[in-house]
Backbone as ProteinMPNN parsed JSONL, in Angstrom:
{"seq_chain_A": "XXXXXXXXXXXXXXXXXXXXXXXXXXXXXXXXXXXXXXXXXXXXXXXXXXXXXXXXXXXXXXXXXXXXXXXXXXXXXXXX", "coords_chain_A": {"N_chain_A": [[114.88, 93.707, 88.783], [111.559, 94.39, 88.301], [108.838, 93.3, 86.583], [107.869, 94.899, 84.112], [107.083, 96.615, 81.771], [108.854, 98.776, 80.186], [108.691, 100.633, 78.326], [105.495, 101.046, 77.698], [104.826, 100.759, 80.463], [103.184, 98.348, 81.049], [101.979, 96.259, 82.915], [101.865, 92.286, 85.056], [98.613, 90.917, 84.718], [96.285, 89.718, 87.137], [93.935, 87.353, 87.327], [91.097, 85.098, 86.736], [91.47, 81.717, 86.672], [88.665, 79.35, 84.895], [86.755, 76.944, 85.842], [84.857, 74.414, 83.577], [82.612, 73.839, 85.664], [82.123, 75.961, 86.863], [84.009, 76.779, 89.149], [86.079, 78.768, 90.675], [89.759, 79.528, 90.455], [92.538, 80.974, 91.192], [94.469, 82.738, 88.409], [97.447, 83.963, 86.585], [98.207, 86.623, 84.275], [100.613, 86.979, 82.004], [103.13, 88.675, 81.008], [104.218, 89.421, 77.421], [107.627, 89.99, 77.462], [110.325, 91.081, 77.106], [113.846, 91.686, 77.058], [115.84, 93.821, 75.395], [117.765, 95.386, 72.752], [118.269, 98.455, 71.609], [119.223, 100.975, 69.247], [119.974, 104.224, 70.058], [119.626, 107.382, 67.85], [120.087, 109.603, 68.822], [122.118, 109.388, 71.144], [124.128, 108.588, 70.356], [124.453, 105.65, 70.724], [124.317, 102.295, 72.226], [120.77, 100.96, 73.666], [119.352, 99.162, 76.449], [116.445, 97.923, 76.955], [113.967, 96.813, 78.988], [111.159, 95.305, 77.663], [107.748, 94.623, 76.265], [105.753, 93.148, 73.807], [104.014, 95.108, 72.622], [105.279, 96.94, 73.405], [107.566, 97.072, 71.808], [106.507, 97.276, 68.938], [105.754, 99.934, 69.856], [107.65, 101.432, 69.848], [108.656, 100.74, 67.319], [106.716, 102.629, 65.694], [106.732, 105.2, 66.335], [109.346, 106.013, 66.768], [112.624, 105.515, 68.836], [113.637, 107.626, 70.615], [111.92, 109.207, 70.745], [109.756, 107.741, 72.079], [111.112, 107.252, 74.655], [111.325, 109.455, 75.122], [108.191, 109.294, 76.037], [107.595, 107.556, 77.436], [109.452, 108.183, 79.972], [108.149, 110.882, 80.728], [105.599, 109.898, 81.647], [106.132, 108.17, 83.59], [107.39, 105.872, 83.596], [110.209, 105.313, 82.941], [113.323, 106.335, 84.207], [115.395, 108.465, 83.282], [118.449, 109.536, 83.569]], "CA_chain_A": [[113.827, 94.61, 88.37], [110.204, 93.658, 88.163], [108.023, 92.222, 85.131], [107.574, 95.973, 84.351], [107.354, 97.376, 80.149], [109.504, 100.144, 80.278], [108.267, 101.792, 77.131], [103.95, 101.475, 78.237], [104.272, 100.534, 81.824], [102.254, 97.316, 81.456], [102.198, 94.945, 84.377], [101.012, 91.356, 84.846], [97.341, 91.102, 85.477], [95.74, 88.454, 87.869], [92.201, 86.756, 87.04], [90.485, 83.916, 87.112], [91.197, 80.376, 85.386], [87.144, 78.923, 85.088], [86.156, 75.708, 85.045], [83.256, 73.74, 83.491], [81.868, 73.579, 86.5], [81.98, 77.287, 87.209], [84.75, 76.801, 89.966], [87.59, 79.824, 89.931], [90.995, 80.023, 90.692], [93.871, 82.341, 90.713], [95.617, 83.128, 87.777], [98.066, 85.355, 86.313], [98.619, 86.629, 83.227], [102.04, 87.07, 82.504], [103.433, 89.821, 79.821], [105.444, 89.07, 76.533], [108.52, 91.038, 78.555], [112.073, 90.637, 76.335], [115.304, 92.249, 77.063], [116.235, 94.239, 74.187], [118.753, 96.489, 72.427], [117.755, 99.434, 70.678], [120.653, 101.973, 68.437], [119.96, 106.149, 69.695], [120.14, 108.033, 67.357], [120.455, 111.013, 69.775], [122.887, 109.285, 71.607], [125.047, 107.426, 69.54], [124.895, 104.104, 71.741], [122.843, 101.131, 72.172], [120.041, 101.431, 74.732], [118.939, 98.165, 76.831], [115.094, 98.153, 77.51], [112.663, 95.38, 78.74], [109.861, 95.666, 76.218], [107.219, 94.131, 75.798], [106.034, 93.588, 72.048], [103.161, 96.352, 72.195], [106.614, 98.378, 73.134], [108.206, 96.774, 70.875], [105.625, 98.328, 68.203], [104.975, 101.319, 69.656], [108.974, 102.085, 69.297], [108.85, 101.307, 65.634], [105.843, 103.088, 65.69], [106.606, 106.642, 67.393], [110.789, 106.073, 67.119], [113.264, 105.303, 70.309], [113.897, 109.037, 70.93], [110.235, 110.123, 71.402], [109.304, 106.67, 72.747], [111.668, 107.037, 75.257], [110.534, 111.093, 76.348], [107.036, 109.796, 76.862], [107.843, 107.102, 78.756], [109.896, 109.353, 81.077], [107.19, 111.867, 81.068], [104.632, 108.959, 82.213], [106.956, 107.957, 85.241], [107.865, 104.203, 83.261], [111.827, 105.234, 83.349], [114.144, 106.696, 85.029], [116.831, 108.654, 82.461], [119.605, 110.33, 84.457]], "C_chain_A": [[112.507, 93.868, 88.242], [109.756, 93.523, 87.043], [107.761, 93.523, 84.467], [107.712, 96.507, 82.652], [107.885, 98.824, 80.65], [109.245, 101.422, 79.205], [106.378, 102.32, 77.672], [103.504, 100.737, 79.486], [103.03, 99.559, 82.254], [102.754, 96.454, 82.507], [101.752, 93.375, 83.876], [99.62, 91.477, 85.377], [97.241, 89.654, 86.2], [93.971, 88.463, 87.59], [91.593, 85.305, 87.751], [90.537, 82.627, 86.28], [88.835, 79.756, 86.188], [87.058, 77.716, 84.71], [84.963, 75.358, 84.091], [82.086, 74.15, 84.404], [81.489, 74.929, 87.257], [82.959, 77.533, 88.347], [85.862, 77.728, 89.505], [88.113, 79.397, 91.016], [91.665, 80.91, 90.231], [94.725, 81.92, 89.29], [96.412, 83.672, 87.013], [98.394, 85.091, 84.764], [99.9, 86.966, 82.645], [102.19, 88.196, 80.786], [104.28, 89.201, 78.716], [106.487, 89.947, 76.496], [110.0, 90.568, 77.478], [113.119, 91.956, 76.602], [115.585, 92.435, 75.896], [117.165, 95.901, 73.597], [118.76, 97.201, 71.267], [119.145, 100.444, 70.046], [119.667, 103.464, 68.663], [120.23, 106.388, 68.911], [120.807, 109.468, 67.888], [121.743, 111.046, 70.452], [124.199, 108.433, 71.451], [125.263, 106.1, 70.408], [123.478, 103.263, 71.395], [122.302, 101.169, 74.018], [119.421, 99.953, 74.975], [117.863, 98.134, 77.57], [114.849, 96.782, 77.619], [111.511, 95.984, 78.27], [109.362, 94.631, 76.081], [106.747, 94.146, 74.242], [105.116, 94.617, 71.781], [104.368, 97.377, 72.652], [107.24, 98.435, 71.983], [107.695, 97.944, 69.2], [105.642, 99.67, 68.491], [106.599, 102.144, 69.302], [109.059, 102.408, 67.777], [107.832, 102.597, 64.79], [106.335, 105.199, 65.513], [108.207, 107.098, 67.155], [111.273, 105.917, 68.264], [113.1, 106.48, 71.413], [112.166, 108.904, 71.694], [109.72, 109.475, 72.132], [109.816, 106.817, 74.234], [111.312, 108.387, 76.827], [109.26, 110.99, 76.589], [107.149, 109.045, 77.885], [108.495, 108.192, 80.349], [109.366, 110.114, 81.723], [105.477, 111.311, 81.988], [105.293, 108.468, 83.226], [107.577, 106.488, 85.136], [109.522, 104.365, 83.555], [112.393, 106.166, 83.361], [115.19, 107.283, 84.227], [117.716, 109.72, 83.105], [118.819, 111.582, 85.488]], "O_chain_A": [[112.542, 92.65, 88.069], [110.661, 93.708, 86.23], [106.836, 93.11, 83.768], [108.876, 96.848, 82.442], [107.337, 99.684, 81.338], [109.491, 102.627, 79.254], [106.02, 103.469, 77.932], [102.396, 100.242, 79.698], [102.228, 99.68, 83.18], [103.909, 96.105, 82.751], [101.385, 93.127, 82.728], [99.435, 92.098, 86.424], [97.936, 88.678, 85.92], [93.123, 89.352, 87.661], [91.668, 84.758, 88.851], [89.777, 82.453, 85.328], [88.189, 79.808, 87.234], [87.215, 77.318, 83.556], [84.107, 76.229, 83.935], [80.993, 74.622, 84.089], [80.645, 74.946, 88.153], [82.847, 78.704, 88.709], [86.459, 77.662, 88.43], [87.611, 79.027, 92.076], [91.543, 81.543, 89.182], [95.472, 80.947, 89.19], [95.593, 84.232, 86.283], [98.689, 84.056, 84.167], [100.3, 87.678, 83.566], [101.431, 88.28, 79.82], [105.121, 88.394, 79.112], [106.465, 90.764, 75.576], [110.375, 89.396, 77.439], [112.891, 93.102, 76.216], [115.653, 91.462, 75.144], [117.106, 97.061, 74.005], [119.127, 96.799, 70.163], [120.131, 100.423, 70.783], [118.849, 103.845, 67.826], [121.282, 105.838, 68.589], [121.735, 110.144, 67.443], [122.455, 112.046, 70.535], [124.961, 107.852, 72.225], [126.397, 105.687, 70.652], [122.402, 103.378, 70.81], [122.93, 101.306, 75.068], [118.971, 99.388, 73.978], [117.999, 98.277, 78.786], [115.202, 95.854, 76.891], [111.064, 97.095, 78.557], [110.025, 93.629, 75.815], [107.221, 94.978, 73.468], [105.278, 95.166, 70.691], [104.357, 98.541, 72.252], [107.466, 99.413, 71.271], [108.267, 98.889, 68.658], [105.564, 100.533, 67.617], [106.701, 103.191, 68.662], [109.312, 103.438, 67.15], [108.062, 103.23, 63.76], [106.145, 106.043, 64.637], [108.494, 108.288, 67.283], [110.422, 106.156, 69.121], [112.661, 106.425, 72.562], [111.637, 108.609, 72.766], [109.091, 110.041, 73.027], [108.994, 106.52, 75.102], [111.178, 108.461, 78.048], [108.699, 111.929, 77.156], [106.943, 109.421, 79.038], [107.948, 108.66, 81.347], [109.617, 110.343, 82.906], [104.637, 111.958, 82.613], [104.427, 108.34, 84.092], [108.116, 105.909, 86.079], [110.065, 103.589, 84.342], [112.108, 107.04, 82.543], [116.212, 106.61, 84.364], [117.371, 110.892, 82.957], [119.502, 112.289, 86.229]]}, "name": "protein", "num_of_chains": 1, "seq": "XXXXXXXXXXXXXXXXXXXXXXXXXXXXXXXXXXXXXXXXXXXXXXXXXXXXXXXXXXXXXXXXXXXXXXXXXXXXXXXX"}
């Protein structure tokens, strides 16, 4: 699967490292992405998301359940 937040569909971005000297290069920013296992309450099971930690938050935030129907409704995942 790709680098992909499954709860707010963040990506990695690409920029620019800058020197001193004003010289750019490529480079990427990379996501704080963790494999993690959440408890439904809807569905009595444990649910295995990659989440980043602004998912992470916005779960505790919002709950799994609801977290889970906007994602869905935003096109981040895929539920049956």
């Amino acid at each position: 699967m790709a680098k992909v937040c499954q709860i707010t569909g963040r990506k990695r971005m690409v920029g620019n490292n800058v020197a001193h000297s004003k010289l750019r290069t490529k480079r990427i920013f990379a996501l704080n992405l963790k494999s993690k296992k959440f408890w439904s309450e809807a569905e009595q099971r444990f649910v295995t998301l990659k989440v980043s930690a602004k998912g992470m938050r916005t779960i505790e935030k919002k709950g799994l359940d609801a977290a889970l129907k906007d994602a869905q409704k935003n096109g981040y995942i895929n539920l049956f």
